[in-house]
N, C-alpha and C positions, 0 to 999 in steps of 0.2 A: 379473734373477736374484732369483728369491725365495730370501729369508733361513731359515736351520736354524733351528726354530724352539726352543727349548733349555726343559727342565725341569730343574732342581735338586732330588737328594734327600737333605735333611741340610745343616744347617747348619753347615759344618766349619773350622775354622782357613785352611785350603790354600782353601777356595774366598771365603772372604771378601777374601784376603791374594792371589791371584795370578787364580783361575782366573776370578771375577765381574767385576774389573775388567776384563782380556781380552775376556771375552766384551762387554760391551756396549760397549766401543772398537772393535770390529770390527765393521762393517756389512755381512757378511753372518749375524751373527746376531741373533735376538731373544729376551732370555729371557722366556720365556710365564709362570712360575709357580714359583715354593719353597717345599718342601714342610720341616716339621720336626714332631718330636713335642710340639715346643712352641709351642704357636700364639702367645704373644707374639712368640716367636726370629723366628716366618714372618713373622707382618706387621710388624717391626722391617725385617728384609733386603728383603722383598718393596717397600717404599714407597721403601728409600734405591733402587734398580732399578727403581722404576714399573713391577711387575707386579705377579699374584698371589698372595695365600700361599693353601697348601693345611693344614690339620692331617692330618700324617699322609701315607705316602709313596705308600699303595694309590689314594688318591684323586688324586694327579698323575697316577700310571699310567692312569686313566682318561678322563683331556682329550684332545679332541681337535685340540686344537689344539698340541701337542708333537711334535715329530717326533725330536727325539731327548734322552736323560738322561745328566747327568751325577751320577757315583754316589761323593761325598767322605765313604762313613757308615765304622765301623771295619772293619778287613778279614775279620774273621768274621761281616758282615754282607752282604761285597761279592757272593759266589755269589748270597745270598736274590735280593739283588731286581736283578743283574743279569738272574737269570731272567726275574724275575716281568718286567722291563721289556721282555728278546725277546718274550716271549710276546703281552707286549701291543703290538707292533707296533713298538716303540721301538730307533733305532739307540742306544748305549751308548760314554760314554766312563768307564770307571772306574779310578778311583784304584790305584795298586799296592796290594799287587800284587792281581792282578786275584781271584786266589782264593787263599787259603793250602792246595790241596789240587791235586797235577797233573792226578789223574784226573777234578776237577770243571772246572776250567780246560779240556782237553780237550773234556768235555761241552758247554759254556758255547761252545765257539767252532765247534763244529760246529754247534748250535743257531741261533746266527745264521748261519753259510752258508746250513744247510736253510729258513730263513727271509728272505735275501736281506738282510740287516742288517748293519750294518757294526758292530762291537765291538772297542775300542782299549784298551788299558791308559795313564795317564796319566804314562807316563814323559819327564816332559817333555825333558831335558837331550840325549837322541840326537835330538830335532830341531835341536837349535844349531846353527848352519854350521861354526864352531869344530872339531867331531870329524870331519866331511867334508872340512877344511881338513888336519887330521890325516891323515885317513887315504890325500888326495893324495900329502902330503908323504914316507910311508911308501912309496908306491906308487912314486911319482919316485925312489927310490935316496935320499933325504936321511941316513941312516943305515944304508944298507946291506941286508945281510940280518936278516928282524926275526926277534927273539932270546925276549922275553921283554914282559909286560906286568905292573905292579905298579901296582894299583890300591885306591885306601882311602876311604871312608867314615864321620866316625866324628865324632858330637858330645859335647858335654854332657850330663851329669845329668839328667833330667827328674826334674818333680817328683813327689810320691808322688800318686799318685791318676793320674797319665798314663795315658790307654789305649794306650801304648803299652809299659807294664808290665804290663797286665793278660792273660795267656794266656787268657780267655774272649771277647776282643776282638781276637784272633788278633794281640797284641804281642808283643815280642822283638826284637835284635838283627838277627836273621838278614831277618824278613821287611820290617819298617821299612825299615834302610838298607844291611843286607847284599845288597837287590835293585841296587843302583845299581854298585857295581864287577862282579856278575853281569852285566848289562846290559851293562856297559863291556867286557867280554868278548867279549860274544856282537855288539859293533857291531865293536869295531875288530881284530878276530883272524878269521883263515879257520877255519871249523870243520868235522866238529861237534866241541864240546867236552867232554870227558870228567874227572870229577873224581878227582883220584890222592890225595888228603888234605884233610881239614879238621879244624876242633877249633869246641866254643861252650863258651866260658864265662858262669858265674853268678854274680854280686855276694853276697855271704852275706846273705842277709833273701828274696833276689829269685824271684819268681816264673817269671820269663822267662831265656833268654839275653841279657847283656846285653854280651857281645862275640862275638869268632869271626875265623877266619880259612879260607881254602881254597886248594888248588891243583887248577886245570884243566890240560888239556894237549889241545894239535891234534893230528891226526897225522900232521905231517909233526916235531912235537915242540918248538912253541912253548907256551911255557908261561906262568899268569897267577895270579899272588900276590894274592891279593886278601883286605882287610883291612876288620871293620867293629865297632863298637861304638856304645853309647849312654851310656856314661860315661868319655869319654875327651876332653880338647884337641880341639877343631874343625881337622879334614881331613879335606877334597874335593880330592884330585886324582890323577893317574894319570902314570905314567913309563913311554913305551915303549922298548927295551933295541934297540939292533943292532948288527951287526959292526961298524958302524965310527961307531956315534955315540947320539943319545938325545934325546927329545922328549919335554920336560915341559909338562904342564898344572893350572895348578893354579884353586881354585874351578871344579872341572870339572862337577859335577852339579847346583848349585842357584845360579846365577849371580844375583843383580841384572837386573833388564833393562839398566838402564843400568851395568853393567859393561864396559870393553872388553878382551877377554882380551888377554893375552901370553903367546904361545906359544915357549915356551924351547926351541932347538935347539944341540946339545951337539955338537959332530964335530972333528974333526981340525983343523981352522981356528979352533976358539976355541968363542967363545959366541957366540951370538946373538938376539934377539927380534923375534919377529916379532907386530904390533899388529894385531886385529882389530877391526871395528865394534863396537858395542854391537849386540846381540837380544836381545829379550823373547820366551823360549823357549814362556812361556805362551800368547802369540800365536803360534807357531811351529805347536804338537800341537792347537791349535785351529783352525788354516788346513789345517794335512794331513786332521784328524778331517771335517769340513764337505766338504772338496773329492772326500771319497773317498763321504759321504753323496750327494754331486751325481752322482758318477759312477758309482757303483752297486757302489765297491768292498765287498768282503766281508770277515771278521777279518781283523787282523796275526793272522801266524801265529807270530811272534818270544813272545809271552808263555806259549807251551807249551814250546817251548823254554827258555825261563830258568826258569818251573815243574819241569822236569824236572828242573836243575840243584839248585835249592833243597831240591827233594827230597833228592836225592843227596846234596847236602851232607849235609845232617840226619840221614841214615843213616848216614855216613862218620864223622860226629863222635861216635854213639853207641856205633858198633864201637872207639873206640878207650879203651883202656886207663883205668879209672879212677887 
C-alpha cells in the first residue's frame, strides 16, 4: 500500500502540537513538503520532518508529488485555498471550521464530489470511540427515553493579538469553539436539527463574540443546550438527559491522547464509571481521511450541515432583543 502523500499549508499551533506528530507516526503516510509565508518557519518545520519547505502556499499546490493538503491557515483563509487546492487536484483535510460562510461550504463540497476528491473538516473528537461508546449506551435503553443533550465548550482568555480575536481572520466565540458542542449535536442526536434560540455575547473592548449560547431541537422534540465562550473557566464536556438516567462525559472534545475517559452513568441504581482506553483522536481523523483517499470516498457531507446550523445561530442571536 502506497502511502498518502501529505502537503502542509501554514504553519499553525494545532499542526505542529497534534496533527504533524500524527501524521509521521502513521505509516501510511508521508509528509512530501510545508509550505509558510515565512521561509525561515518552512525550513525550521520542514527539517524537524525531513521534508521540504516551500515559501509560499501556491507553490505546494503545484508539486507533484502531494496527493493530498492539509489546511491549519485562519478560517477566513480556509475557503481561499481549499479551493485553490481541489482545483489543483489535491484531496483536503481542513481545519474547522471548514468555511465561516454555508453557502461557500456548500460550494467547496460539491466541487470536490464534481472532482472525485475527498474533503474532510478536521473535527477531530467525533472520531474518538468514547462518543460511539456513547451512543451504544443510549441505543441499549442505559437511560431510557433520551430527553435532552447539554453540551459546553468554553476556554480561557486569549491573549490580545490572538487570531482568534480578530473578525478579519474569521475569529469569535461562535466559530473557534462554538463549532464543537454544534458538532456534538449533529453526532449524538437524531436529526435534522433545528434552532429555536441563541444569544452571542461581546467582552467591552472586543471585536468578536466572545461567548454564546443556543437551543436545537429534533423533531420528534429532543432538545440540546449548548454553551461556548473564549473567556471563561475551561469546559469540555457534554451531559445527555433520559427518562430514567444520564451520561456524562467530560474533556469530551480535545482529549490528551493518552487520556483514558470515564464515562459517568447516572440511573436509578446509583452511579457508575465506566473506563475507556486511551485514543489519539489525531490519529483517529487521519486513519478515516487517508482510508477514504484509498477508497475513492468523496466529501463528509456532516460539515454543511453544522454550517447551516452556525449560520442559524448567527441570525437567531441577532434577531434578539438589544
Amino acid at each position: 500500500m502506497e502511502p498518502v502523500r501529505f502537503g502542509v499549508l501554514g504553519c499553525a499551533d494545532i499542526a505542529w502540537r497534534r496533527m504533524l506528530p500524527a501524521m509521521a507516526a502513521d505509516p501510511g503516510i508521508t509528509i512530501t513538503a510545508l509550505a509558510s509565508r515565512r521561509p525561515a518557519t518552512a525550513e525550521s518545520w520542514a527539517d524537524a520532518y525531513g521534508c521540504r519547505a516551500e515559501h509560499g502556499y501556491a507553490a505546494l499546490l503545484e508539486r507533484d508529488d502531494v496527493d493530498a493538503v492539509y489546511v491549519p491557515l485562519p478560517a477566513s483563509l480556509h475557503s481561499l485555498w481549499t479551493e485553490a487546492a481541489l482545483r489543483a487536484g489535491k484531496h483536503v483535510l481542513c481545519e474547522k471550521p471548514l468555511t465561516t460562510d454555508a453557502d461557500r461550504t456548500a460550494a467547496l463540497l460539491a466541487l470536490g464530489a464534481e472532482r472525485g476528491l475527498v474533503l474532510a473538516e478536521n473535527i477531530m473528537f467525533v472520531h474518538h470511540p468514547q462518543h460511539g461508546f456513547v451512543r451504544r449506551l443510549v441505543a441499549d435503553g442505559a437511560i431510557g427515553e433520551l430527553r435532552s443533550l447539554h453540551a459546553a465548550f468554553e476556554v480561557p482568555a486569549r491573549p490580545e493579538g490572538d487570531i482568534r480575536l480578530c473578525p478579519e481572520l474569521g475569529g469569535g466565540a461562535l466559530f473557534d469553539v462554538g463549532v464543537y458542542p454544534v458538532r456534538a449535536a449533529l453526532c449524538l442526536l437524531p436529526g435534522p436539527l433545528t434552532v429555536v434560540d441563541a444569544a452571542l455575547s461581546r467582552s467591552p473592548g472586543s471585536r468578536v463574540d466572545t461567548g454564546g449560547s443556543a437551543v436545537l431541537r429534533t423533531p420528534t422534540g429532543v432538545t440540546a443546550e449548548l454553551a461556548f465562550g473564549l473567556e471563561h473557566p475551561y469546559r469540555s464536556a457534554y451531559e445527555l438527559r433520559g427518562s430514567a438516567g444520564r451520561i456524562l462525559v467530560d474533556r469530551a472534545f480535545t482529549p490528551p491522547a493518552d487520556h483514558r475517559p470515564r464515562i459517568r452513568v447516572v440511573d436509578e441504581a446509583g452511579e457508575r464509571f465506566l473506563e475507556l482506553p486511551a485514543y489519539d483522536q489525531a490519529a483517529g481523523v487521519l486513519a478515516a481521511f487517508t482510508a477514504a483517499v484509498r477508497t475513492g470516498g468523496g466529501p463528509d457531507p456532516v460539515p454543511l450541515d453544522e454550517a447551516v446550523l452556525l449560520r442559524e445561530i448567527r441570525r437567531t442571536a441577532a434577531r434578539r432583543p438589544v
